[in-house]
C-alpha positions, 0 to 999 in steps of 0.5 A: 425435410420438414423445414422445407416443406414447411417453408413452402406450404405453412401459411397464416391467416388472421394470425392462424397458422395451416398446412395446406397442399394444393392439387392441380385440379380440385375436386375434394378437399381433405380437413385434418384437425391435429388430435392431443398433440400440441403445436403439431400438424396430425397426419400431414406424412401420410398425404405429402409428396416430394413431388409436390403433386396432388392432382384432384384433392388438396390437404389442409392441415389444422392444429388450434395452439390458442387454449392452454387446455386444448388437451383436457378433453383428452386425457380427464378422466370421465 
């Protein structure tokens, strides 16, 4: 499932990879940066549908993969 979806709704831009589902009739748009989980989307489970239909919010989906120490901030101690 993942495979497909991915298939269907990743796409680049300036050689940056999202996530985005895209509703019908727009009226919102739901940003969801990825959290100390490299190279994943966060979250992108809860607001897909089988259907494909999302009728006035779309999701966009996206995770920075570019610095080595993206999880420093995380998981240093203070």
């Amino acid at each position: 499932m993942i495979k497909k979806m991915l298939e269907k709704f990743e796409f680049e831009r300036n050689g940056i990879k999202y996530l985005y589902f895209p509703a019908r009739n727009c009226k919102k748009l739901v940003v969801s940066f990825n959290g100390a989980t490299r190279n994943r989307y966060s979250m992108w489970s809860f607001f897909y549908n089988e259907s494909h239909s999302w009728e006035d919010t779309s999701y966009l989906f996206l995770k920075d993969d570019s610095d080595p120490n993206y999880f420093w901030w995380y998981l240093k101690d203070s």
